[in-house]
GUVEXDO-285205 format. One record per residue (C-alpha): residue number from 0; residue in one letter; z, x, y. Coordinates in pm, 1 decimal. Layout:
REM GUVEXDO-285205
- nuba, miti, w, u, v
- NUM, A, Z, X, Y;
...
This chain:
REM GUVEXDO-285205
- nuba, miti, w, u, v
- 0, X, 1239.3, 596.5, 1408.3;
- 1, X, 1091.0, 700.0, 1053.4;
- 2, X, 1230.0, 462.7, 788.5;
- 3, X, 1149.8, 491.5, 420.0;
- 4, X, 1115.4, 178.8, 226.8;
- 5, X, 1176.3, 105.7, -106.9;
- 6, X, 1095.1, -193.2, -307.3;
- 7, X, 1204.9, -275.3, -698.1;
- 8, X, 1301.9, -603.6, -716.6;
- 9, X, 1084.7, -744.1, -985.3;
- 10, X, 773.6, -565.3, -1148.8;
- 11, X, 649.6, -344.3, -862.1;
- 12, X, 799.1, -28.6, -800.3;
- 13, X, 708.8, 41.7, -427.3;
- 14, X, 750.2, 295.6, -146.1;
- 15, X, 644.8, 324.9, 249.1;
- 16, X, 698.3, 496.2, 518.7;
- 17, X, 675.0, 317.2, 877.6;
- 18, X, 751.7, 424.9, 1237.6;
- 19, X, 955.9, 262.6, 1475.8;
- 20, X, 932.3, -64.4, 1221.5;
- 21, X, 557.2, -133.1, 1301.9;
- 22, X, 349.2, 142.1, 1177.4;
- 23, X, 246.8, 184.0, 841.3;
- 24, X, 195.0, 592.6, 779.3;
- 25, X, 204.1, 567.5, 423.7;
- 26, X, 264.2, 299.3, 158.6;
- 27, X, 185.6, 327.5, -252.4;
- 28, X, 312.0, 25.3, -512.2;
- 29, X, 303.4, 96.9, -910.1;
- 30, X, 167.4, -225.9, -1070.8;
- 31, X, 322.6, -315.0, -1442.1;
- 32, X, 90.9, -569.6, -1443.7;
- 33, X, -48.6, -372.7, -1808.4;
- 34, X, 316.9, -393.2, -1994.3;
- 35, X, 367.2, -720.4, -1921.3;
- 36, X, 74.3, -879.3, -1959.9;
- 37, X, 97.0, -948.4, -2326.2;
- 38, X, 392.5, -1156.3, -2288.2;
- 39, X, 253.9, -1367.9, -2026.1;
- 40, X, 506.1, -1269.2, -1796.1;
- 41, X, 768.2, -980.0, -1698.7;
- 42, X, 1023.5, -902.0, -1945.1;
- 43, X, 1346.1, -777.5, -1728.1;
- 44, X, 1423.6, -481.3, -1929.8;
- 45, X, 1126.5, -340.4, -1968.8;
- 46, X, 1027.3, -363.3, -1593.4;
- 47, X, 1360.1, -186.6, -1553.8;
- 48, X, 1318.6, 155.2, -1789.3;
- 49, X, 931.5, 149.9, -1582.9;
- 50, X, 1110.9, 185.1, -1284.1;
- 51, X, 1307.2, 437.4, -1387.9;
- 52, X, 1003.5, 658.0, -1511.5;
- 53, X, 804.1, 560.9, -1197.7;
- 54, X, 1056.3, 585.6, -921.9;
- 55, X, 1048.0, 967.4, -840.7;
- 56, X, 636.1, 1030.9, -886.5;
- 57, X, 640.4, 705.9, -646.6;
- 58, X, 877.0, 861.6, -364.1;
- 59, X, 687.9, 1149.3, -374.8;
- 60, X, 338.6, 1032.4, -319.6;
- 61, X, 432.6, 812.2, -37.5;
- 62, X, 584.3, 1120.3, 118.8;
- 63, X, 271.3, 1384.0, 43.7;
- 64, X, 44.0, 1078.3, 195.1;
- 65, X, 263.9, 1008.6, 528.1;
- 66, X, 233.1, 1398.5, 555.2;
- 67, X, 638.8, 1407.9, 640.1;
- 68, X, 921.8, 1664.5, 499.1;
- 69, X, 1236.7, 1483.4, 348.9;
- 70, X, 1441.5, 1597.2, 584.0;
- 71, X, 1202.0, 1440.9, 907.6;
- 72, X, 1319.8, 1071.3, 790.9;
- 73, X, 1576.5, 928.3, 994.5;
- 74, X, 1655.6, 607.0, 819.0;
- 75, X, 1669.6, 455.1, 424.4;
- 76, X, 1553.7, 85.0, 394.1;
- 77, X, 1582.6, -79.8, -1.3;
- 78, X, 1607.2, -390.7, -120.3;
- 79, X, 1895.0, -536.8, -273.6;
- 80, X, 1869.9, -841.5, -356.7;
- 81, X, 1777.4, -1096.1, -523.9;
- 82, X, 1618.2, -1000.6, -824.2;
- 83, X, 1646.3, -856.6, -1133.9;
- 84, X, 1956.5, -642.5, -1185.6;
- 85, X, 1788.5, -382.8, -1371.0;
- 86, X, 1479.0, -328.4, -1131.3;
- 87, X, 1727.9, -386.9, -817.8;
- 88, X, 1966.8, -74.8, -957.0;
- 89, X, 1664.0, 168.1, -975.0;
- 90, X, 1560.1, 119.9, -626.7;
- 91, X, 1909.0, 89.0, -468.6;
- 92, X, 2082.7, 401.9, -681.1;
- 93, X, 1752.7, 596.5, -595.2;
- 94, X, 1824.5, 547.1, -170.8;
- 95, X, 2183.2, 602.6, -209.7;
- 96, X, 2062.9, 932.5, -316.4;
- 97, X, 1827.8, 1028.2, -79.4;
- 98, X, 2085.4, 885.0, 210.4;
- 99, X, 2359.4, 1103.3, 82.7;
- 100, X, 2179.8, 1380.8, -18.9;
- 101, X, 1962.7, 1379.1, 325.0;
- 102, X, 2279.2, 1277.5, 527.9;
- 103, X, 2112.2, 927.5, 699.2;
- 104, X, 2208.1, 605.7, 712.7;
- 105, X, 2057.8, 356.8, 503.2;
- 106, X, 2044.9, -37.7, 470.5;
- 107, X, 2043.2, -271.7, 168.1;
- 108, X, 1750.9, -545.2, 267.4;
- 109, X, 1743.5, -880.8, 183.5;
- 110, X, 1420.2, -917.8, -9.1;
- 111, X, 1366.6, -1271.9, 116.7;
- 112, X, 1367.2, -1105.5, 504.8;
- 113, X, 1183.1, -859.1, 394.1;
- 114, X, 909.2, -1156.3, 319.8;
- 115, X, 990.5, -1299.3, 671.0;
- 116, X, 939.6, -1023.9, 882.0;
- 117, X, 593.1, -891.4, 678.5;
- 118, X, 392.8, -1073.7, 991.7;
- 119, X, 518.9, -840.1, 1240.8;
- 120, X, 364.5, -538.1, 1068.8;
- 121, X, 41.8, -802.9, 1178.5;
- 122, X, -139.3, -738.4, 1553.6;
- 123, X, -98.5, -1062.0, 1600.0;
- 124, X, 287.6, -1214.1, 1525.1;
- 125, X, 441.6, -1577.1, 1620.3;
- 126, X, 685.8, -1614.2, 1856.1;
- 127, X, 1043.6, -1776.5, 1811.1;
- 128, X, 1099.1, -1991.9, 1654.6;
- 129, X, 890.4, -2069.7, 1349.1;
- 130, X, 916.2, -2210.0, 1056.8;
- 131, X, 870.1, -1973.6, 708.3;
- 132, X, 761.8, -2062.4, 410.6;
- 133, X, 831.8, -1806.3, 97.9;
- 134, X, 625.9, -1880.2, -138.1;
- 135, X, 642.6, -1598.5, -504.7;
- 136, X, 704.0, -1621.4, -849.0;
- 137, X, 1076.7, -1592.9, -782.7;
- 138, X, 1142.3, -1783.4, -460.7;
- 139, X, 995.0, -2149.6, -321.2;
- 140, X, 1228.9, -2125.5, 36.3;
- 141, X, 1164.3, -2272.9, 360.1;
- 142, X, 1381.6, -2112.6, 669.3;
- 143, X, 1360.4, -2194.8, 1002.3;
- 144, X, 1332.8, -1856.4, 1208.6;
- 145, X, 1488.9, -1867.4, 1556.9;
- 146, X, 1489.7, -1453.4, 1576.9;
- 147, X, 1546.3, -1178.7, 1368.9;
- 148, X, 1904.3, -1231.0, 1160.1;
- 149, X, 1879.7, -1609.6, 1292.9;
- 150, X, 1762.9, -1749.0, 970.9;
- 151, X, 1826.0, -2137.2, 857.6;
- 152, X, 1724.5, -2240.4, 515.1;
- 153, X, 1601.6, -2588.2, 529.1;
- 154, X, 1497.9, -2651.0, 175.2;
- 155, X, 1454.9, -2439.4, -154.1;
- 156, X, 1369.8, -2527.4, -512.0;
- 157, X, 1612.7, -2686.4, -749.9;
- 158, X, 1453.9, -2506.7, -1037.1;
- 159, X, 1131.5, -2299.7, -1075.1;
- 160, X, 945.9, -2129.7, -800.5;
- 161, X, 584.4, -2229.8, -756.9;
- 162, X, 471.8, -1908.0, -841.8;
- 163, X, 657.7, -1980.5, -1188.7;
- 164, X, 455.8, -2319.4, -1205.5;
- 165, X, 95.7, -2122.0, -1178.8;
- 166, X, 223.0, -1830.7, -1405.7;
- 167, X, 326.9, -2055.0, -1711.8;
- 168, X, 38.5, -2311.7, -1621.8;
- 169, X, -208.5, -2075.5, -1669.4;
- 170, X, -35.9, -1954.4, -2000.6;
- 171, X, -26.2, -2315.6, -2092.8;
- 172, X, -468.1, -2329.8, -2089.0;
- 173, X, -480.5, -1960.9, -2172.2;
- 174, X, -612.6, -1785.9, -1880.3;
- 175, X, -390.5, -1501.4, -1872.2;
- 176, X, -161.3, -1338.2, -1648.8;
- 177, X, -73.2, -1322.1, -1362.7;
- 178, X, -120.7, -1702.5, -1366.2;
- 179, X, -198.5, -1763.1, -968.6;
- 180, X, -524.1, -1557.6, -952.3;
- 181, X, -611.8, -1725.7, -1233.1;
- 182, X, -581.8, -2059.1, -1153.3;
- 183, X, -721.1, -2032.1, -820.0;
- 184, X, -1023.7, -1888.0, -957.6;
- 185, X, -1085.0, -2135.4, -1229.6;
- 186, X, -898.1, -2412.7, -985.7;
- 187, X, -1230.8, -2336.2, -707.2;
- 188, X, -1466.6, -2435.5, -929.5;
- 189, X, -1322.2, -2743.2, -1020.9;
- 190, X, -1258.4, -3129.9, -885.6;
- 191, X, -885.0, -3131.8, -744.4;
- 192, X, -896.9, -3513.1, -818.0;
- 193, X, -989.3, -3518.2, -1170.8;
- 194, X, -668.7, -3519.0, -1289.7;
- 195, X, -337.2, -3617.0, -1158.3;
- 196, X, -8.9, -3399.4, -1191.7;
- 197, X, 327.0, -3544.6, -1088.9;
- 198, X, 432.3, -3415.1, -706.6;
- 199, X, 806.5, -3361.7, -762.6;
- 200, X, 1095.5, -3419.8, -460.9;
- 201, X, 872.2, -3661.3, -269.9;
- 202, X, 1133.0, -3809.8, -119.0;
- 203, X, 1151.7, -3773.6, 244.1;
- 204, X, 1547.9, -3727.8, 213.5;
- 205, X, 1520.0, -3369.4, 181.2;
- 206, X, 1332.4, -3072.3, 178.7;
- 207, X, 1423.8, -2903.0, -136.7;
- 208, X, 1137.8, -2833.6, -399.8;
- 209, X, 1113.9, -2897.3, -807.1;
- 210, X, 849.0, -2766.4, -993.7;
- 211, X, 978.8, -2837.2, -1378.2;
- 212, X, 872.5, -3137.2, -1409.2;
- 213, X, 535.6, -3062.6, -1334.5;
- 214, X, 527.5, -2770.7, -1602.9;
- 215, X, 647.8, -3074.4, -1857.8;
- 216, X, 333.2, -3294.8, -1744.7;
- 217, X, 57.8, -3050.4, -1753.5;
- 218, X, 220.7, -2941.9, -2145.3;
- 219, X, 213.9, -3346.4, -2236.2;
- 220, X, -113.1, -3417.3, -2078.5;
- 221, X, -250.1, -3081.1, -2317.8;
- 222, X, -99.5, -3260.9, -2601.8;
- 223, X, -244.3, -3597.1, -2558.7;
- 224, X, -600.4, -3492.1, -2440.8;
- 225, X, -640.2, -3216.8, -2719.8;
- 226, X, -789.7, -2864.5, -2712.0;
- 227, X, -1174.1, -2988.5, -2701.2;
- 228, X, -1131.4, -3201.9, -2400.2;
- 229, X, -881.5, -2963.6, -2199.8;
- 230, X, -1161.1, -2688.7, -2235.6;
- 231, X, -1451.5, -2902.6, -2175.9;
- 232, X, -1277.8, -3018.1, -1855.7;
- 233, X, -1066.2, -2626.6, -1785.0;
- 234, X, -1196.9, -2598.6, -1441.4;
- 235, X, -1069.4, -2958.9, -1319.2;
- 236, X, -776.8, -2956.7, -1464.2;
- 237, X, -688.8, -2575.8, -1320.6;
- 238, X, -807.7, -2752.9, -987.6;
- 239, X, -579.6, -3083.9, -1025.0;
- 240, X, -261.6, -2875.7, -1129.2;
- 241, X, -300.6, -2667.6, -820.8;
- 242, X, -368.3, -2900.1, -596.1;
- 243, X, 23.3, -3078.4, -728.2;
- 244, X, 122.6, -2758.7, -625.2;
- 245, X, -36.6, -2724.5, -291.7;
- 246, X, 34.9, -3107.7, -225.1;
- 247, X, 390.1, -3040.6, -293.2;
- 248, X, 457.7, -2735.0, -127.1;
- 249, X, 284.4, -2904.7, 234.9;
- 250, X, 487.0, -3194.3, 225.9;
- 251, X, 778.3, -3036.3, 275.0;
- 252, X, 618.6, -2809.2, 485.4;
- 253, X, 483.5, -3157.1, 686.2;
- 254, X, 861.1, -3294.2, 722.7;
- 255, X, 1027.6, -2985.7, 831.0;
- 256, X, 726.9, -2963.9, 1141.2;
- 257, X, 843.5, -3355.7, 1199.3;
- 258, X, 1215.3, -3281.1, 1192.4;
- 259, X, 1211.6, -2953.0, 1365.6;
- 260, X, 901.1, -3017.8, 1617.2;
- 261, X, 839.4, -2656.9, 1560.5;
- 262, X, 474.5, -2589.5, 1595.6;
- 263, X, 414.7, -2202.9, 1459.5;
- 264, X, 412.2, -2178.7, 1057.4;
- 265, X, 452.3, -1830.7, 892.3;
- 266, X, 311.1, -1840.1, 521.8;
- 267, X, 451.8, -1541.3, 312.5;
- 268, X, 519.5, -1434.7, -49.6;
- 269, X, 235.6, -1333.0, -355.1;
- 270, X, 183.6, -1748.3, -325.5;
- 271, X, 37.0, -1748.0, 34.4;
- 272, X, -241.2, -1561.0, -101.3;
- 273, X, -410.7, -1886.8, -294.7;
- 274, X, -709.8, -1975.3, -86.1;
- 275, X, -649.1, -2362.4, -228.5;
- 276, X, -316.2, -2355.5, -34.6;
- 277, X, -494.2, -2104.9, 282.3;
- 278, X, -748.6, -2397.2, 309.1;
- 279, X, -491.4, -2687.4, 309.4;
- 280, X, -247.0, -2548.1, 586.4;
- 281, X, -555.0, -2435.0, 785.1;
- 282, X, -652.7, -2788.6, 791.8;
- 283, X, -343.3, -2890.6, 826.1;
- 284, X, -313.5, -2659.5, 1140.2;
- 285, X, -608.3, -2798.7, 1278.2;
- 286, X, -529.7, -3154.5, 1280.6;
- 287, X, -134.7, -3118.3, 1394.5;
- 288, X, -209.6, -2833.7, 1611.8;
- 289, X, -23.3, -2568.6, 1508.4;
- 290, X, -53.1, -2209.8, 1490.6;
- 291, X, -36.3, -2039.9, 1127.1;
- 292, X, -8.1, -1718.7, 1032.2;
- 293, X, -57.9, -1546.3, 724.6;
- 294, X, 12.8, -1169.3, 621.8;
- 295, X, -281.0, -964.7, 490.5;
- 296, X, -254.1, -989.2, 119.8;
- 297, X, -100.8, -671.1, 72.4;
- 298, X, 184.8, -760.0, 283.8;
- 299, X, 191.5, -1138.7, 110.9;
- 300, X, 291.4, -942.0, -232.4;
- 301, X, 608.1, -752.6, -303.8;
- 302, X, 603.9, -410.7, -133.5;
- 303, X, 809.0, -175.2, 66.9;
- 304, X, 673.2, -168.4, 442.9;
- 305, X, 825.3, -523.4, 494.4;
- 306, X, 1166.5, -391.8, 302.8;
- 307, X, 1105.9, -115.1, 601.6;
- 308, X, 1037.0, -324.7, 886.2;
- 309, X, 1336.2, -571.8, 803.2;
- 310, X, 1559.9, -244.4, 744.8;
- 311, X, 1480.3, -59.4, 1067.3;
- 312, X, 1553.7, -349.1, 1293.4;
- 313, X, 1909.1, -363.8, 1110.9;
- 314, X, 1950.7, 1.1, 1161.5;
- 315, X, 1820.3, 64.6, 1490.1;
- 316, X, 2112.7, -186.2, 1605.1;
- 317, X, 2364.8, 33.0, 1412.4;
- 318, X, 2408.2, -138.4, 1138.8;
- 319, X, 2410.7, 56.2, 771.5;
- 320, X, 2517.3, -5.0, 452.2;
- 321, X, 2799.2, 206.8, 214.1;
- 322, X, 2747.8, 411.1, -54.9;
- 323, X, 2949.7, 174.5, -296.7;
- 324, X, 2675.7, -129.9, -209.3;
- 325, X, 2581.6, -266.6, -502.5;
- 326, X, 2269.1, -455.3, -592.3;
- 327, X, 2323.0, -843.4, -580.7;
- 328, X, 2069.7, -1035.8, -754.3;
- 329, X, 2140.9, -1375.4, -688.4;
- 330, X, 2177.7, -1256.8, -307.8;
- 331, X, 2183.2, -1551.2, -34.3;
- 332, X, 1950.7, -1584.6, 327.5;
C-alpha cells in the first residue's frame, strides 16, 4: 500500500511517501528554524502563513523523489492533532484535497502515535508491550503500549514539556535556539553536579511531570549569581540544568518499569535525541536489564513517515476519516 504522509503540526512542514507502512521511498521536511529564530521560539502565526507558502513545493518534491504519479497513491495519512491550529489546518485542508480530488481514502493521525510507532520504520522494533516515552517541545507523555491502538497514558506533564524547559533555558544564558542542541552541547562539556536545579513531581504517588518550576529556579539562581559568574561557570550550569531534566524525566520513567514490570523502553520525540539523556537510559538499561530503543534522529523529530506508518496501519484495517474532519489541537491519546 503507498501512503502519503503529511506532517504540519508545529514548525516543520513535512511530506513522505512509504510502502506497505515500513518503507521509506521518499521523505523531505522544510525547517523554519530561520523565521523563528529571532524570537527564541516559534511564533504560531507565522509558522502558519510558512506552511501555507511551503505546502505545495513540499508535496511535490516528495513525489518527483519517490518517482510515483499522483494518481499511483492509494492512501492519505496527516496529522491532526495536537498542535497548533494554524499549522494543523494547512496540512489537514491540503490531504482533504488530494483524497477528494484523487478519490482515496485518507486518515487524520494522532501526532502523539505518530511518535509511537516511528521505531517500527527501525530494523530492529520492540515487541508488546513497552513502555513509551514522548519526549518534544510540545509533549512530556509516558504510555504504556500493549499493540497498535492499545495505548495507556500513565503520566504526562502538568505544565511545560521538557523540550519547553531546554528551549527557554537556553534563552535564559543566551545560547540561542533551538534550546536542546544547545544545551547539550554546552551541557557535555560541563560538571552535571556543579549546580543543583529543583527535580519537580518527585513524589512516587504519580507519574505525571512539571517542568515550571524548574524554569523559575534556573531564572532566580541567574539573578542571584550575576552575569560574570553565570558565564564564567556557562558550561556547568548548561550541564546541571540538564541533568534536572534528565533526572526528572528517568524517574518517572524508573517507577512506571517498577509498577508495570515491563522491561522494553521506546524513547521518541526531538527530546530523545540529547546524548545526556541517550547515556542515562543506556545505563539505566544496563543495570535493570532492559531493552531500549531509540529512533534514528530523523525519525526522533517531527516528520511525516511516522504520520505514514501510524496512518497506514489505520487504513489498511478500513478505517478512514471524512471530509468534514477537522483539525483538533488539543487532541487526546
Amino acid at each position: 500500500m503507498l501512503v502519503l504522509g503529511i506532517e504540519s503540526s508545529c514548525d516543520d512542514c513535512a511530506a513522505a511517501v512509504l510502502a506497505d507502512g515500513r518503507r521509506i521511498l521518499a521523505h523531505a521536511i522544510h525547517s523554519q528554524f530561520h523565521i523563528h529564530q529571532a524570537y527564541g521560539g516559534v511564533v504560531p502565526e507565522l509558522a502558519s502563513r510558512d506552511h501555507l507558502e511551503k505546502i505545495v513545493p513540499v508535496l511535490e518534491t516528495v513525489m518527483a523523489q519517490a518517482g510515483l504519479a499522483w494518481e499511483q497513491l492509494e492512501g492519505i495519512a496527516v496529522t491532526r492533532g495536537p498542535g497548533l491550529i494554524g499549522s494543523l489546518l494547512v496540512g489537514l485542508s491540503a490531504a482533504k484535497a488530494l483524497a477528494f480530488s484523487l478519490d482515496i481514502p485518507f486518515y487524520g493521525v494522532n501526532h502523539l502515535e505518530g511518535h509511537l510507532l516511528a521505531i517500527f520504520l527501525e530494523d530492529l522494533a520492540p515487541a508488546f508491550p513497552f513502555l513509551g516515552l514522548i519526549i518534544s517541545g510540545g509533549h512530556t507523555s509516558l504510555y504504556q503500549v500493549n499493540g497498535f491502538s492499545e495505548y495507556r497514558r500513565l503520566g504526562q506533564t502538568r505544565d511545560d514539556a521538557a523540550g519547553e524547559a531546554f528551549d527557554k533555558g537556553a534563552k535564559l544564558l543566551g545560547l540561542g535556539y533551538p534550546g536542546g542542541t544547545a544545551i547539550d552541547r554546552m551541557g557535555s562539556r560541563g560538571n552535571p553536579a556543579a549546580f543543583h536545579f529543583p527535580r519537580a513531581m518527585a513524589s512516587a504517588k504519580t507519574l505525571d511531570f512539571s517542568f515550571s518550576g524548574l524554569k523559575t529556579a534556573l531564572r532566580h539562581f541567574l539573578e542571584q549569581r550575576g552575569e560574570p559568574f553565570v558565564q564564567e561557570h556557562l558550561q556547568d550550569v548548561a550541564a546541571s540544568y540538564q541533568e534536572a531534566v534528565v533526572d526528572s524525566l528517568l524517574q518517572k520513567l524508573s517507577q512506571a518499569i517498577s509498577l508495570t514490570r515491563i522491561p522494553r523502553v521506546v524513547l521518541s520525540g526531538g527530546v530523545a535525541a540529547n546524548s545526556r539523556l541517550r547515556a542515562r537510559m543506556q545505563e539505566l538499561a544496563d543495570r535493570e536489564a532492559l531493552e531500549v530503543f531509540f529512533p534514528s534522529p530523523f525519525l526522533c523529530t517531527d516528520n511525516a513517515a511516522m504520520i505514514a506508518a501510524a496512518g497506514t496501519r489505520h487504513l489498511q484495517c478500513g478505517e478512514t476519516s471524512p471530509l468534514s474532519l477537522n483539525a483538533d489541537p488539543n487532541l487526546q491519546l
